[in-house]
C-alpha positions, -999 to +999 in steps of 0.1 A: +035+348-364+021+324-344+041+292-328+029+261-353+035+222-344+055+197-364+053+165-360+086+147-357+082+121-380+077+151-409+111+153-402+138+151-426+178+153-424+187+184-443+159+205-435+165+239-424+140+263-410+142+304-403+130+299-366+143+278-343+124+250-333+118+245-296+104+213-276+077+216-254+092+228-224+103+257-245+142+246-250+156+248-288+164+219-301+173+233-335+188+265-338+171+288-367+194+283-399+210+252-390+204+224-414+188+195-400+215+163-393+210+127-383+219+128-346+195+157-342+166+140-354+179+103-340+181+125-304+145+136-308+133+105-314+151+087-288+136+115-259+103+102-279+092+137-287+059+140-306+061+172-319+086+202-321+072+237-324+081+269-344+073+301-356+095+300-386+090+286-419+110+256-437+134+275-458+161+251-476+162+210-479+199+199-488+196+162-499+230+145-506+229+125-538+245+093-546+281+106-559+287+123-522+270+160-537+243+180-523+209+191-538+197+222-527+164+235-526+153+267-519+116+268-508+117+310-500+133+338-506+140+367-491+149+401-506+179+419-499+197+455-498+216+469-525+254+458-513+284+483-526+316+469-516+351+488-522+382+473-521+392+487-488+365+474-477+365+443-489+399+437-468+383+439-439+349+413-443+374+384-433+383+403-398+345+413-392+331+375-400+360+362-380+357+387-348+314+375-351+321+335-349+346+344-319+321+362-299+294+334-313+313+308-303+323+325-265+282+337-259+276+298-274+299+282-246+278+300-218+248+298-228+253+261-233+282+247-208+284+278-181+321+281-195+330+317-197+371+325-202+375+364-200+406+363-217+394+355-246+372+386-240+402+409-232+420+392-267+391+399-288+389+435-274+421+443-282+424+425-318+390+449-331+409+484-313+438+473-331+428+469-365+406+496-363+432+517-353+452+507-382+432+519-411+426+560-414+394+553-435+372+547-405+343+550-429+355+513-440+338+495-409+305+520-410+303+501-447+307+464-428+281+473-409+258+488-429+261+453-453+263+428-432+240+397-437+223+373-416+234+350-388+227+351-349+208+382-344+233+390-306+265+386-319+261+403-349+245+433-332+271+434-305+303+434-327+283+459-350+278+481-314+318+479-305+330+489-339+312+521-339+316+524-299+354+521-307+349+545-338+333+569-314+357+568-286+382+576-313+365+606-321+366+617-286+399+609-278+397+581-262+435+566-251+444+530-266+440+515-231+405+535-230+394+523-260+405+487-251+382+493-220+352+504-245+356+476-264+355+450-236+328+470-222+307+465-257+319+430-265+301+415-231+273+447-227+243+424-234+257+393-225+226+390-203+206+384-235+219+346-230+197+342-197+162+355-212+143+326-233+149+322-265+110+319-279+109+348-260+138+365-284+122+350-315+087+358-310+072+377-340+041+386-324+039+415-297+052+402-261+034+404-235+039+419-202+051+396-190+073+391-217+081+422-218+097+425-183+116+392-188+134+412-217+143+441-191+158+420-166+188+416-192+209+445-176+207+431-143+215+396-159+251+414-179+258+428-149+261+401-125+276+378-152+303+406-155+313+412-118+308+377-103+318+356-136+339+375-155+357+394-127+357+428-150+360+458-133+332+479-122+334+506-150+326+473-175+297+463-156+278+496-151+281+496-186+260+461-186+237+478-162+232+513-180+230+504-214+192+510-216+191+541-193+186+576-205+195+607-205+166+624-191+159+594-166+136+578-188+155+544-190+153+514-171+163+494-148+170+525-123+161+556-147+192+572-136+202+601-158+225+626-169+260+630-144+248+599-132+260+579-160+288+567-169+308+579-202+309+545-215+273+539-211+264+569-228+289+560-259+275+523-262+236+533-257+237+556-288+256+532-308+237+504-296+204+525-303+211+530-339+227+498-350+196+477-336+178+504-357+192+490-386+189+454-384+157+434-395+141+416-362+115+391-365+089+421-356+101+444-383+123+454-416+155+471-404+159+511-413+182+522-436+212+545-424+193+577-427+163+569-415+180+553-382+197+590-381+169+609-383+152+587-351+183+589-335+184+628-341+145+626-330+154+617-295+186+642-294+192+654-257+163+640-244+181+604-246+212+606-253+244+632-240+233+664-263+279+664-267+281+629-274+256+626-300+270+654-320+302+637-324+285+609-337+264+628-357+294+649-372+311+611-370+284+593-396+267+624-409+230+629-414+235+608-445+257+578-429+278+557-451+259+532-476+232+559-478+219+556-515+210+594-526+195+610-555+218+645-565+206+677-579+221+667-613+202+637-617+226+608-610+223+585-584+249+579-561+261+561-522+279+580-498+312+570-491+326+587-465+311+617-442+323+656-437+328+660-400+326+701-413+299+701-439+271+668-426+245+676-453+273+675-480+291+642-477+317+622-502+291+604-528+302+578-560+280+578-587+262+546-595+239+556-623+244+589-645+220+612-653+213+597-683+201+563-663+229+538-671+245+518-645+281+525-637+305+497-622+334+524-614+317+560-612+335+591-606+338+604-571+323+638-556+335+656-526+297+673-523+316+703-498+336+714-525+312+709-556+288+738-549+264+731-578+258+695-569+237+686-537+218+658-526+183+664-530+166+627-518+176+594-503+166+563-516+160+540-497+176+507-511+149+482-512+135+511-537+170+510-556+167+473-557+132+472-573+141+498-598+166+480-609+148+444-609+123+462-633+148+479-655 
């Protein structure tokens, strides 16, 4: 979509809009879901700005009413996935939102005041191995991921990239110290992202060239920010540097490949590959969980370490968690938890029977041990979502 001109005086307090809206040398002077307030618009006027620019859309006007309450309306709306959410977890959404402000609020602080504390890296690390480590169920925080909502597009993406980093590393053994380090590593990977313009970020149409190349600078950016800001050691900034290198050399910035990477990078580029699968960008409607796999599986050894990848394949299973699946018997049904043993034939509830009715606490199959039941489609849950909107 292309950039469109407001002029300031259109401007209202309590106005929110689903871009951000940039002056004219390009800087943001309202971020995109933030409502509108006085000393915003009193600011613009006072640098005696004409016009503001965006490539979003107003979405929301709160107006506060006499009595001290808020009027809300909604001017679009957006459709959204199918949520499931079990109790365990449920448990865990406080821990996930609060672990996303933290990082929000330290990538904020740079990008803004040049303040960077690496402690509060190091803390944050630690707190997300920790509870991780806590619950058995890993399959709970493969469920946060697959629902969570909207908010800053880098923070969510990069706490979304360490949890299943972590997940991973757990698989393969990874030490608590080592998994600490995998977390840090994940946590400040694309911390680069801060240095490359944001109507750059948002831009819905295709980049340009030049563009283009700005983006791929954002390794070099994470890595100097890592070793001369941050003071992490070098194993946490090659990740920062490797991230978007491949296996077979095809990567960038230095198309190293193979032995040539390092473990880390090769755990956080598969996990950051599929979770940025998932996610809608400005340019495009995020995949659901299988079809993220099946790309993923679609660039198997060529991309990724051939031994890595089938841990994480054996780790979220061809049908990942939050997968909606049709069975042999009729029913429809999410996947739950994978089968490390059996990957076509994970754990699956039943959310409508056979006979098409809804069910709010369906019974449980263990698809390796039922024999006569097998998954035989995936829905895909903007499909679930219509089906039942016209039911």
């Amino acid at each position: 979509m292309p950039m469109k001109r407001l002029e300031v005086d259109a401007l209202r307090v309590g106005m929110k809009f689903s871009k951000s809206l940039f002056d004219n040398n390009l800087n943001i002077v309202l971020p995109a879901g933030k409502v509108l307030d006085n000393s915003t618009l009193l600011n613009l006027q006072n640098r005696n700005i004409k016009y503001v620019e965006t490539a979003g859309e107003l979405v929301e006007i709160i107006e506060q009413d006499n009595k001290g309450g808020s009027k809300i309306t909604t001017l679009q709306h957006s459709e959204k996935k199918s949520i499931i959410i079990d109790k365990d977890t449920a448990k865990y959404l406080d821990f996930y939102k609060e672990s996303i402000n933290s990082l929000n609020t330290l990538y904020n602080n740079y990008r803004n005041n040049k303040t960077i504390i690496p402690d509060e890296f190091q803390k944050l690390a630690t707190r997300i191995v920790n509870t991780i480590m806590a619950e058995k169920r890993s399959e709970v925080f493969i469920n946060i991921i697959n629902i969570a909502g909207k908010g800053d597009y880098l923070a969510n993406h990069t706490i979304n990239t360490t949890i299943l980093s972590v997940l991973l590393g757990q698989k393969l053994g990874y030490s608590l110290v080592k998994l600490v380090n995998l977390a840090l590593a994940a946590l400040v990977y694309d911390i680069g992202m801060v240095k490359i313009p944001a109507y750059i970020l948002e831009k819905e149409d295709k980049l340009s060239q030049e563009e283009y190349n700005q983006v791929k600078t954002h390794p070099i950016y994470s890595y100097q920010i890592i070793t001369k800001e941050l003071n992490f050691p070098i194993e946490i900034a090659r990740v920062g540097l490797e991230h978007h290198e491949k296996f077979d050399g095809s990567g960038y910035p230095r198309r190293l490949k193979g032995t040539e990477l390092s473990d880390m990078s090769k755990i956080i580029s598969i996990a950051d590959t599929y979770e940025a699968l998932t996610k809608d960008r400005v340019y495009r409607e995020g995949k659901d969980g299988y079809d993220a796999m099946k790309l993923v599986l679609g660039e198997g050894s060529k991309k990724f370490d051939p031994e890595i990848l089938k841990v994480f394949i054996s780790m979220m299973s061809i049908y990942p968690v939050g997968s909606i699946v049709q069975l042999s018997s009729g029913a429809i049904a999410v996947v739950t938890s994978s089968d490390p043993v059996s990957p076509f034939r994970p754990t699956v509830k039943v959310i409508r029977d056979e006979f098409g009715d809804e069910l709010e606490d369906g019974p449980i199959i263990r698809l390796s041990r039922e024999k006569d039941i097998h998954i035989i489609k995936v829905i895909h849950s903007k499909q679930y979502s219509d089906e039942l909107k016209s039911a």
